[in-house]
C-alpha positions as a printed NumPy array, in Angstrom:
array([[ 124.276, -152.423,   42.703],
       [ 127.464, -150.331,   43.341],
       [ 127.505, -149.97 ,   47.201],
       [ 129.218, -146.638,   48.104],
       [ 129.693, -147.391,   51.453],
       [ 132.188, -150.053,   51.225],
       [ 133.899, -148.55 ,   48.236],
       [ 134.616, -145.226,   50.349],
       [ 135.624, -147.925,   53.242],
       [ 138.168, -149.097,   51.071],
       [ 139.572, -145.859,   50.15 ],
       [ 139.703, -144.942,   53.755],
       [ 141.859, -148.492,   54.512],
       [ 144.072, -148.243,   51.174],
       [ 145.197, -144.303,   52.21 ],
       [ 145.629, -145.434,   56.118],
       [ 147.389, -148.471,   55.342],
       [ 149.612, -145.779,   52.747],
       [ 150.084, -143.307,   55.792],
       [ 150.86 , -145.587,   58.271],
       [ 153.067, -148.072,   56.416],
       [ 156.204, -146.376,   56.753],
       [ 155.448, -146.579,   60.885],
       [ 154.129, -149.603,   61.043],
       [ 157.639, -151.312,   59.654],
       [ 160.237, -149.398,   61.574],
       [ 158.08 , -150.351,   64.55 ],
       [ 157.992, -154.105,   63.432],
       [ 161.77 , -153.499,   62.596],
       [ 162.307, -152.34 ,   66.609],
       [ 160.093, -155.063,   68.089],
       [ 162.256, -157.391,   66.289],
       [ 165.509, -155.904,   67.3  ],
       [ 163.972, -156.062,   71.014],
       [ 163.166, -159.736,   70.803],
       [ 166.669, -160.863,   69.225],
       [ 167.995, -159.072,   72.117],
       [ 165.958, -160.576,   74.616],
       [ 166.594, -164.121,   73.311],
       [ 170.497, -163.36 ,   73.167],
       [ 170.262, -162.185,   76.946]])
C-alpha cells in the first residue's frame, strides 16, 4: 500500500536538504578554514 505519509516526508527532506544546501557548505567550508587555522596556530 502506497503510504502517503512517508512519501510527503520525503518531499519535505529532498526540498530542505535543496534550500539549505547552499548554507550548509559555505558553513562546512568556514568550519574548515577555522580548524586549519587552529591547527597552524
Amino acid at each position: 500500500m502506497f503510504d502517503l505519509k512517508s512519501y510527503i516526508l520525503g518531499m519535505v527532506c529532498m526540498a530542505l536538504m535543496t534550500f539549505l544546501d547552499k548554507p550548509i557548505m559555505s558553513f562546512l567550508e568556514k568550519h574548515k578554514a577555522t580548524n586549519s587555522v587552529k591547527k597552524k596556530s
